[in-house]
LUMGUTI-701530 format. One record per residue: residue number from 1; residue in one letter; x, y, z of N, C-alpha, C in turn. Coordinates in pm, whole numbers, plus 50000, padded with zeros to 5 digits. Layout:
REM LUMGUTI-701530
     i   aa     nc1     nc2     nc3    cac1    cac2    cac3     cc1     cc2     cc3
   NUM    A       X       Y       Z       X       Y       Z       X       Y       Z
...
END
This chain:
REM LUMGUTI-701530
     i   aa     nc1     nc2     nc3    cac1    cac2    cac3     cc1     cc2     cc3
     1    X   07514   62293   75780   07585   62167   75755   07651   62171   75617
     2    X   07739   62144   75573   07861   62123   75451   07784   62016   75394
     3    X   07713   62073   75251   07653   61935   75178   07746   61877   75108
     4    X   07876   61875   75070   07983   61863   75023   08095   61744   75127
     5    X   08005   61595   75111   08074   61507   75121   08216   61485   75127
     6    X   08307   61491   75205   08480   61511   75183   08537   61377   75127
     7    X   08439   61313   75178   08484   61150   75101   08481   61129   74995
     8    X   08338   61191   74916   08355   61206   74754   08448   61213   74698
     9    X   08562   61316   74740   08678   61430   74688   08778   61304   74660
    10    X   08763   61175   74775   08907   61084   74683   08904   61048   74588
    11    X   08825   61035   74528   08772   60987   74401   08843   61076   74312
    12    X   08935   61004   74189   09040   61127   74092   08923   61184   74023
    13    X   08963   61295   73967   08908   61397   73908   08929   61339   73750
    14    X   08819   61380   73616   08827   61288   73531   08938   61377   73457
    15    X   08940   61516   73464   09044   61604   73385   09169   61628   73488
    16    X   09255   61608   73457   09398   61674   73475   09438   61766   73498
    17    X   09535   61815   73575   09557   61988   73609   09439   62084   73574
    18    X   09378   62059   73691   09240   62197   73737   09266   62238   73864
    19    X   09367   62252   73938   09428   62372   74022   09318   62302   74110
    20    X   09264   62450   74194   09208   62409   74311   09015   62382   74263
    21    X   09007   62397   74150   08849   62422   74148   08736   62288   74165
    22    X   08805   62195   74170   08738   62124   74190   08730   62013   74364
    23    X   08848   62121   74467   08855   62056   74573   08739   62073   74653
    24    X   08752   62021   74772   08649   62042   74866   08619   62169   74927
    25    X   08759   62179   74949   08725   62364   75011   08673   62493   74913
    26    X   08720   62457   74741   08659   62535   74671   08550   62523   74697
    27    X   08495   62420   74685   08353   62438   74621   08242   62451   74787
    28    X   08322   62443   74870   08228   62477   75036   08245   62637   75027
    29    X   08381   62717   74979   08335   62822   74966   08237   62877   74875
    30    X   08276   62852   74712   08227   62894   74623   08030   62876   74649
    31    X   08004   62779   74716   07856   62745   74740   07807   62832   74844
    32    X   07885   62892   74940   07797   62979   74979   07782   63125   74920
    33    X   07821   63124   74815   07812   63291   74712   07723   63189   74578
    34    X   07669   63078   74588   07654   63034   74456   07470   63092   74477
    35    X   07362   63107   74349   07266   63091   74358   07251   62933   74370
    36    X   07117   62880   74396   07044   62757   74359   07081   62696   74539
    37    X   07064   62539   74499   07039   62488   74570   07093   62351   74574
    38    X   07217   62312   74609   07328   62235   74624   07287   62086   74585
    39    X   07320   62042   74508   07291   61888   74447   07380   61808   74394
    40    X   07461   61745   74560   07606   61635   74478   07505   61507   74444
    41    X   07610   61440   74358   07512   61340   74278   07650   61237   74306
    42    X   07616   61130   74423   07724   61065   74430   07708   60862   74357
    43    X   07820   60791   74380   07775   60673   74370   07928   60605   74445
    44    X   07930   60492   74455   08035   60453   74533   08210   60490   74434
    45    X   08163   60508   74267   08294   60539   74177   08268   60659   74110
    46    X   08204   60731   74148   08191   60815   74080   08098   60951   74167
    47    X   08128   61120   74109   08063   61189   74171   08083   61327   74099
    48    X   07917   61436   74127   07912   61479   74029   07867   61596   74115
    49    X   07936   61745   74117   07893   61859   74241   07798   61939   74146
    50    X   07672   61935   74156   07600   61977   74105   07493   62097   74163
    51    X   07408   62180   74077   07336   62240   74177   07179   62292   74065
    52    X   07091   62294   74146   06968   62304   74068   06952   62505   74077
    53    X   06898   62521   73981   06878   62722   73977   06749   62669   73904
    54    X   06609   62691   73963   06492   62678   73910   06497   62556   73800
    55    X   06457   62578   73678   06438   62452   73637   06595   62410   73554
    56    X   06673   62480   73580   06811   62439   73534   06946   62362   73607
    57    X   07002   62247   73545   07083   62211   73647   07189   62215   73585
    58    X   07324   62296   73702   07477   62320   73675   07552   62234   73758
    59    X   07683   62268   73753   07765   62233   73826   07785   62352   73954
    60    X   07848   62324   74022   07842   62438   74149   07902   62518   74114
    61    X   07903   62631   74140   08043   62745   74111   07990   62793   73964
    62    X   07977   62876   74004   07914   63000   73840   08075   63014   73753
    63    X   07980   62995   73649   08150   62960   73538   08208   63105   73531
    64    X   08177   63190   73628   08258   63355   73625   08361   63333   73670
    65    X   08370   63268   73797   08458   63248   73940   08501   63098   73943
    66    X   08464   62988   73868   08524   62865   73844   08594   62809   73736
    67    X   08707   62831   73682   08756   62793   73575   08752   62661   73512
    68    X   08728   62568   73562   08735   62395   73522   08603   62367   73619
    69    X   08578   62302   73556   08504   62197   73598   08503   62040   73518
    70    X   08478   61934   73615   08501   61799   73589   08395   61717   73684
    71    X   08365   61576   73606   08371   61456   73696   08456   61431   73763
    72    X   08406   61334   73889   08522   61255   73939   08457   61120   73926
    73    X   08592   61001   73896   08589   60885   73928   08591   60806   73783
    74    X   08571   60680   73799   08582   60623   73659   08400   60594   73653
    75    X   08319   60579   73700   08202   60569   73705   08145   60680   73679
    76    X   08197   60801   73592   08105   60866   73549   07979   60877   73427
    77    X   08030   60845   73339   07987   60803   73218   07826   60703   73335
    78    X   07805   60641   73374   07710   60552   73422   07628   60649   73579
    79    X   07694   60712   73610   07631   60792   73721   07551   60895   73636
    80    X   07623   60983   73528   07535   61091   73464   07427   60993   73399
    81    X   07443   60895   73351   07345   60846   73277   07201   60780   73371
    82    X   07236   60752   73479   07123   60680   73539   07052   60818   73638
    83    X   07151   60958   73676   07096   61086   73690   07006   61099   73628
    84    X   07015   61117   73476   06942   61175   73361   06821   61099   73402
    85    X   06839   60954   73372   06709   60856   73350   06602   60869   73502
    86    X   06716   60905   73567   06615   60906   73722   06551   61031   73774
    87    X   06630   61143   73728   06634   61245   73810   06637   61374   73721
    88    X   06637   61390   73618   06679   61510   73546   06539   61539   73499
    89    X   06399   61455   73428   06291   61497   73404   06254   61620   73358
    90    X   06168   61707   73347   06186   61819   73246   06305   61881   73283
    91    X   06430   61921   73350   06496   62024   73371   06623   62008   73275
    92    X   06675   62117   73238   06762   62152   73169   06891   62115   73191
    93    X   06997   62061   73171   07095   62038   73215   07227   62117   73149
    94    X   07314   62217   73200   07399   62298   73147   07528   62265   73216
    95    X   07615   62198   73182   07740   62193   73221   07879   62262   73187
    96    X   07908   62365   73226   08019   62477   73140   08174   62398   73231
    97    X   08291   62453   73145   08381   62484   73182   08451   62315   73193
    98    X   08451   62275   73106   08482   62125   73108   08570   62116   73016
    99    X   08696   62069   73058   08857   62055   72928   08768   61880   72853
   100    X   08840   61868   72713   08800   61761   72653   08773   61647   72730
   101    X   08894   61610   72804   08858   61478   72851   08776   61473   72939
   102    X   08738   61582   73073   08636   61562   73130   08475   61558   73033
   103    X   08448   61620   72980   08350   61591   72859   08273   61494   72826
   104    X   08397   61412   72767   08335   61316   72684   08259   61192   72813
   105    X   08315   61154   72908   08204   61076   72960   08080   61124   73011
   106    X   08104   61262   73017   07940   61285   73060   07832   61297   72908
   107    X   07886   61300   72773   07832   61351   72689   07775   61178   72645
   108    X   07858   61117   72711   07864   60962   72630   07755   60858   72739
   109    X   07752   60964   72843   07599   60849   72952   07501   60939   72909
   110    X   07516   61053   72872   07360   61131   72863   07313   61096   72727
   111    X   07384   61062   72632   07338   61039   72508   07290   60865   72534
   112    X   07369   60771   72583   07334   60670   72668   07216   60699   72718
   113    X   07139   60789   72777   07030   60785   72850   06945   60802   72780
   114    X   06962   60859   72677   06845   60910   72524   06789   61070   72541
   115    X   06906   61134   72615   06902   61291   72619   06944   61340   72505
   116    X   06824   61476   72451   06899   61550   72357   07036   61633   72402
   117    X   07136   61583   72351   07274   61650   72361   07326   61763   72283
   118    X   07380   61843   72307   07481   61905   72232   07579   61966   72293
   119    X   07706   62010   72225   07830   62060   72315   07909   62174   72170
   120    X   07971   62255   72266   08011   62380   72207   08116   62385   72255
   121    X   08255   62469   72232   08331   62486   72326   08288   62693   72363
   122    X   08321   62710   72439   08268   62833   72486   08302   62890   72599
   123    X   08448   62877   72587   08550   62937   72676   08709   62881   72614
   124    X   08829   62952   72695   08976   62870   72636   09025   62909   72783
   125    X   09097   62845   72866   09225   62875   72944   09330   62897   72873
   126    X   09436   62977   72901   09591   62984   72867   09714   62914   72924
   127    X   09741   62781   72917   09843   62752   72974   09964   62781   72925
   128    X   10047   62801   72994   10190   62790   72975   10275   62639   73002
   129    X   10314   62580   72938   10408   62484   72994   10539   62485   73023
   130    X   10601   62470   73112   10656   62557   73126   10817   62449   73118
   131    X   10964   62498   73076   11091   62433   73035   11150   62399   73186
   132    X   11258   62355   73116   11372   62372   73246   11388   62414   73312
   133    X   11437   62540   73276   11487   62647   73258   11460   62759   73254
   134    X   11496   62917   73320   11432   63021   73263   11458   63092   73082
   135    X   11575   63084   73090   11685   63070   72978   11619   63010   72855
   136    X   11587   62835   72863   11499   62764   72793   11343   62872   72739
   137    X   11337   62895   72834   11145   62986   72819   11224   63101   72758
   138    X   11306   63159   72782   11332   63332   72715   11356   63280   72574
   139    X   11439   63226   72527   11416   63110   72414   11335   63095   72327
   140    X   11236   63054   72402   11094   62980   72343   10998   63087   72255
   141    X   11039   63176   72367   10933   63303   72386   10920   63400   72257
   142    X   11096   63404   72210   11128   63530   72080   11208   63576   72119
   143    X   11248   63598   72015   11325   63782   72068   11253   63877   72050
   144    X   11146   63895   71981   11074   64069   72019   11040   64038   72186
   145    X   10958   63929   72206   10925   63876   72338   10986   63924   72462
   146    X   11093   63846   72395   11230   63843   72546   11261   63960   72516
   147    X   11290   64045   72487   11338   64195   72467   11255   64300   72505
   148    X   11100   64264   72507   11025   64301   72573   10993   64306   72725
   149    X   11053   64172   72756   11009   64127   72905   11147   64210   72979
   150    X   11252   64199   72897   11399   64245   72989   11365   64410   72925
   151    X   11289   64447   72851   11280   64598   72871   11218   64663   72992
   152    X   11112   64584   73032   10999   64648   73092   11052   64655   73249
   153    X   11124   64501   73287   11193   64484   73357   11286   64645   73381
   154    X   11377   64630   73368   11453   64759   73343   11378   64885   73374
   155    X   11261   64901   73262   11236   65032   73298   11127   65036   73439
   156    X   11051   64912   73495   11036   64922   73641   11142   64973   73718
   157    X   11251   64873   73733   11376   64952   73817   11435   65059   73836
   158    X   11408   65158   73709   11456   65258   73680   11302   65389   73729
   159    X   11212   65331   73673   11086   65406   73758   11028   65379   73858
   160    X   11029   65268   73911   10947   65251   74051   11041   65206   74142
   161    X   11106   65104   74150   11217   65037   74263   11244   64920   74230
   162    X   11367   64896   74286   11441   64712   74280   11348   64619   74247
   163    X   11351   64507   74204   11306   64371   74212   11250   64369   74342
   164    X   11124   64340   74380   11121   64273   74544   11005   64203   74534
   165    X   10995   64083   74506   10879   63969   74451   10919   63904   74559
   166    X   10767   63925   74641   10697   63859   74797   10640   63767   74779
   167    X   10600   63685   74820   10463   63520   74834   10421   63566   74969
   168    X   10302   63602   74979   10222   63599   75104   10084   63491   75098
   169    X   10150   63388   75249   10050   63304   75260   09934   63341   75358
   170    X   09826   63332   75393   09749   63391   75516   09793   63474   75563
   171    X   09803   63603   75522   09862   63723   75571   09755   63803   75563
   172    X   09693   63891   75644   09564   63919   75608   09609   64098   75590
   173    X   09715   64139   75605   09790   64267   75583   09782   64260   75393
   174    X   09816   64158   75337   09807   64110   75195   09715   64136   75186
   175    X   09615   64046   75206   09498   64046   75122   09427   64189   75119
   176    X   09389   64286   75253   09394   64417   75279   09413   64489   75125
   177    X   09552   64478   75118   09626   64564   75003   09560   64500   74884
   178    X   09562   64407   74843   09493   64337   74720   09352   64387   74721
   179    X   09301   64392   74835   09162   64462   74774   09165   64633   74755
   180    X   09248   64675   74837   09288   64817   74793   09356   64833   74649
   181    X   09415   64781   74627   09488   64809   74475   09332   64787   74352
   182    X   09285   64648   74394   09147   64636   74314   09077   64745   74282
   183    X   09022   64832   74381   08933   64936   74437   08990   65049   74346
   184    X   09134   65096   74321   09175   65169   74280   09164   65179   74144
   185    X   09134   65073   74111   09086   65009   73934   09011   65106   73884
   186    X   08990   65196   73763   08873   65246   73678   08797   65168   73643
   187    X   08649   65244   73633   08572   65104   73532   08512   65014   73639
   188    X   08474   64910   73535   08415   64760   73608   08540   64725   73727
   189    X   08620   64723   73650   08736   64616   73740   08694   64708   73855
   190    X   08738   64859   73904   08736   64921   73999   08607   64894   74085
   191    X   08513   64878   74022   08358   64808   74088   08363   64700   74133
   192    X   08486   64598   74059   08443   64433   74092   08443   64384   74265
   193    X   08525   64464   74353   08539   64410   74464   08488   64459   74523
   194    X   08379   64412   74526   08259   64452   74643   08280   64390   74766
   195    X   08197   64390   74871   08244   64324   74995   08192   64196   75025
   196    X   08109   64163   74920   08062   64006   74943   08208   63945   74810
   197    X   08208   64013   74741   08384   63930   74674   08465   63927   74769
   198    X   08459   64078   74802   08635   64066   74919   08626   63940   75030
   199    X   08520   63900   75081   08464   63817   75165   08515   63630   75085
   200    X   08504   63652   74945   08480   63539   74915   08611   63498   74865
   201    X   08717   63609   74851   08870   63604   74826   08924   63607   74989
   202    X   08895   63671   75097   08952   63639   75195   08930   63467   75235
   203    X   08810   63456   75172   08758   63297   75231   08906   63161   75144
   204    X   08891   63213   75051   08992   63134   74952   09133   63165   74997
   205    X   09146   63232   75032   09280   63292   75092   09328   63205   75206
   206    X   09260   63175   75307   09262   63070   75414   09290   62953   75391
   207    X   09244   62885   75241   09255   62723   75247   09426   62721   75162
   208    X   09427   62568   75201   09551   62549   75211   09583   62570   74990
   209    X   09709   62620   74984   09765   62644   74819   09716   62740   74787
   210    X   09607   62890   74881   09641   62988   74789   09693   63070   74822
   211    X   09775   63188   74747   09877   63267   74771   09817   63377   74687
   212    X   09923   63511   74731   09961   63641   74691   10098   63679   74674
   213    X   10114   63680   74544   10269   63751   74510   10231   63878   74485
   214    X   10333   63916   74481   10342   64065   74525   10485   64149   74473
   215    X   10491   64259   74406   10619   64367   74419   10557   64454   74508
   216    X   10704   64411   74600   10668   64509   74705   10739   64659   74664
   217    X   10733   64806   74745   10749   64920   74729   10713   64942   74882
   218    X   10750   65096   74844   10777   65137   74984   10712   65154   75055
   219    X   10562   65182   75030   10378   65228   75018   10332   65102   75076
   220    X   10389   64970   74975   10291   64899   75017   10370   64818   74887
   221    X   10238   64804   74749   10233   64696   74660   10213   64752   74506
   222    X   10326   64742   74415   10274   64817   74300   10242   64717   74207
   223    X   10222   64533   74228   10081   64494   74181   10094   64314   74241
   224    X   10017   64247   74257   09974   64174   74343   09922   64074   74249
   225    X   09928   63940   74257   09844   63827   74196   09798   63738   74320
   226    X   09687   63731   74294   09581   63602   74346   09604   63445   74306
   227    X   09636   63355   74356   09642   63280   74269   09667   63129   74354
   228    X   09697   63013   74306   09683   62881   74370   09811   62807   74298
   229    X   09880   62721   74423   09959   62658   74319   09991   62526   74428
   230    X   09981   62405   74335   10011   62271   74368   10137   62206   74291
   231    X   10164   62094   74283   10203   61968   74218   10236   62008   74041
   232    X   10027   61993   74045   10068   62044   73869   10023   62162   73856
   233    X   10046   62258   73927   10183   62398   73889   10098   62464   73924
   234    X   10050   62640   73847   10068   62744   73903   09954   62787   73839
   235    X   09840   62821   73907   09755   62874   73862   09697   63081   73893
   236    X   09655   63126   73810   09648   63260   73800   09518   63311   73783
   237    X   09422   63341   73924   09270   63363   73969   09283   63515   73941
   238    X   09337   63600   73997   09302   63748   73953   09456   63801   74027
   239    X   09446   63935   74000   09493   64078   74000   09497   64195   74018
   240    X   09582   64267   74066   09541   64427   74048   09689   64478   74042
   241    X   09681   64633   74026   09806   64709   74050   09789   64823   74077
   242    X   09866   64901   74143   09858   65060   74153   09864   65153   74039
   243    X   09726   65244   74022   09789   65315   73881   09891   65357   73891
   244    X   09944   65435   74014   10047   65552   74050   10172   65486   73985
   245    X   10167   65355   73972   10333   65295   73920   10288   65232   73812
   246    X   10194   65253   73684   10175   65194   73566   10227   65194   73436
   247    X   10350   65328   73496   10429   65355   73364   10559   65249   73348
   248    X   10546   65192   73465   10681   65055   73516   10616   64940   73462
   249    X   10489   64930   73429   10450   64803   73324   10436   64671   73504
   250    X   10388   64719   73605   10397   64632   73751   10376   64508   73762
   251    X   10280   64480   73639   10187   64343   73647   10264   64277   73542
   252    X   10315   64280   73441   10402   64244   73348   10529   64164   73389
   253    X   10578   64268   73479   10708   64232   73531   10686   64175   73708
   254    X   10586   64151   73734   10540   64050   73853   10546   63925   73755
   255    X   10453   63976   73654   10442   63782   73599   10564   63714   73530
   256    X   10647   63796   73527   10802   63739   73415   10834   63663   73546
   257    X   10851   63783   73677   10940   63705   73805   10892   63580   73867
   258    X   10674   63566   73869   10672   63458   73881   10658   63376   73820
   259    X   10712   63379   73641   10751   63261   73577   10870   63204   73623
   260    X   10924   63338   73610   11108   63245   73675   11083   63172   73801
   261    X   11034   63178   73850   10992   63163   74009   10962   62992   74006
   262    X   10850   63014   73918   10777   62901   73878   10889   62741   73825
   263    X   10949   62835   73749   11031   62706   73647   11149   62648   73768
   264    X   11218   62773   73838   11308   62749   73957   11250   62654   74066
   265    X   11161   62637   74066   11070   62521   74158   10997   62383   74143
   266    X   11048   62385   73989   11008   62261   73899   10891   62257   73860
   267    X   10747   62344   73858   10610   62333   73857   10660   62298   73701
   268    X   10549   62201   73644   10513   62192   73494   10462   62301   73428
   269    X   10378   62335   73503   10292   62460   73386   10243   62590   73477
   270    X   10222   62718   73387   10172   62809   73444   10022   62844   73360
   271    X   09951   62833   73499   09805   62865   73408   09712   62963   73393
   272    X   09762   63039   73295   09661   63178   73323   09517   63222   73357
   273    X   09444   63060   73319   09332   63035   73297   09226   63133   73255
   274    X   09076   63115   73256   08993   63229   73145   09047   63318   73077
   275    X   09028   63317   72972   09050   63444   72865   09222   63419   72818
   276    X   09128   63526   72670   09198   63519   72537   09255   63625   72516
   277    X   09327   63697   72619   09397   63804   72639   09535   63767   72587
   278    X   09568   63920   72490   09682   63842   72443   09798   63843   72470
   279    X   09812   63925   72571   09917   63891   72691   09950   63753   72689
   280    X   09911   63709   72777   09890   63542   72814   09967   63441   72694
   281    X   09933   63495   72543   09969   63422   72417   10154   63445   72410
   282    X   10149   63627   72469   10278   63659   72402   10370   63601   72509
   283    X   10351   63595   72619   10430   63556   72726   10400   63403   72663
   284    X   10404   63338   72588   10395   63136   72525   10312   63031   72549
   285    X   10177   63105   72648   10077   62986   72666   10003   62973   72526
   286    X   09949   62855   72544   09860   62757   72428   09702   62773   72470
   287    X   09635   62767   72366   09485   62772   72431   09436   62624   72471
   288    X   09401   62564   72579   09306   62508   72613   09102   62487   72619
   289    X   09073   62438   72515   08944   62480   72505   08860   62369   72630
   290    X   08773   62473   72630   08651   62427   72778   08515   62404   72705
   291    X   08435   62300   72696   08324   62258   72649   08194   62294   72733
   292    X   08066   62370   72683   07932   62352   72758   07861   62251   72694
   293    X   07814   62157   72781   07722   62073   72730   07588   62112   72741
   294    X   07496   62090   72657   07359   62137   72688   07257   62004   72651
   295    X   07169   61988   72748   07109   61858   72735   06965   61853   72826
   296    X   06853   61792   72744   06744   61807   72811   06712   61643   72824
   297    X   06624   61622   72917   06616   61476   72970   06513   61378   72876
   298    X   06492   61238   72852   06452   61217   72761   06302   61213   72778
END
């Protein structure tokens, strides 16, 4: 049975542009790869997807694989607080991956409840916000920047092949290749897609807003993004590329095309989300900081 109430979900979310991580279908997938033991914490204004791991309580979705996390509703601030007083008793309470404004009402009922509090920030997303214009963003960006992006450009064309930036929706020929290009990875990355991941990216792949862009080639794909995109804009879950075409810079010049892509479609922002890679900076996103709260019951 889906402990994940769908009715909860109308309830607005207390933070702003968090892509898909806090919908219903995330978190029905993400819970069956999660440890613990599923604990929404609802009230008629408010609601809180929670989950117990022995004597510790999180939010659902391990902050590896969930970039945001939030309340929903305007009744949060009073739902965490009468949680705490009712229900939290010796256990630990750890809440990661929370932008400012989701934060502060949970920090402001638990201290309300007479919980020891504290909060750190201990993570950043990268957004991009994104112009008009592509023109506007090349602009924005520099000229070492932009001279960079129309180099690399170039020397793809000249070493691997034409422009050919695909969107594959439920295509399961895509996703296939995306885990093959992964696999081909050295290192960790080359380890990361195991078959309970590949399982848990085909699962995400199915619900409605996520996609695979792609440069295509003649083989197949010389590099591929994972990723989700709504309303407020364009979010960026993972990656891979073929070494065989790495001297063309593949992943570089995928992400220039789906900026242009992006701005040509009106999205507000592009979000690189986790990490302080400085890619992400030079291409013009801003850091967004994410707060853990840590709090024991009174």
């Amino acid at each position: 049975m889906n402990i994940w109430d769908a009715d909860a979900f109308r309830l607005s979310p207390v933070a702003e542009a968090i892509g898909p991580f806090c919908t219903h279908g995330f978190l029905e997938v993400v819970s069956a790869h999660d440890s613990g033991e599923p604990l929404p914490v609802v009230s008629d204004d408010a609601f809180l997807a929670l989950r117990r791991v022995g004597g510790e309580i999180c939010f659902a979705g391990d902050a590896d694989v969930t970039d945001y996390h939030t309340p929903f509703g305007e009744g949060a601030e009073d739902l965490i607080a009468r949680f705490a007083h009712e229900s939290l008793g010796g256990s630990r309470l750890v809440l990661d991956s929370l932008p400012e404004e989701a934060a502060k009402p949970l920090v402001a009922g638990l201290t309300a409840a007479g919980c020891s509090v504290s909060t750190r920030i201990h993570e950043v997303t990268a957004v991009l916000d994104l112009p008009d214009t592509f023109d506007d963003y090349l602009t924005a960006i520099g000229k070492k920047e932009r001279h960079e992006l129309r180099r690399k450009r170039r020397r793809y064309e000249r070493l691997v092949a034409p422009i050919d930036h695909v969107t594959f929706r439920g295509s399961d020929w895509a996703m296939d290749e995306f885990v093959r290009l992964h696999r081909l990875s050295e290192g960790e990355k080359g380890r990361f897609m195991s078959e309970d991941r590949a399982d848990f990216f085909r699962s995400l792949f199915g619900l409605e807003g996520w996609r695979l862009d792609a440069l295509m080639v003649s083989d197949g794909c010389a590099a591929m993004v994972f990723g989700y995109s709504d309303p407020s804009g364009y979010y960026l879950y993972n990656s891979a590329f073929d070494p065989e075409h790495s001297e063309g810079s593949p992943g570089v010049v995928l992400l220039g095309s789906m900026i242009e892509q992006a701005i040509a479609e009106g999205m507000p922002r592009f979000d690189f989300l986790k990490g302080d890679e400085g890619y992400k900076f030079r291409l013009g996103a801003r850091r967004r900081p994410l707060l853990v709260i840590e709090a024991v019951g009174p």
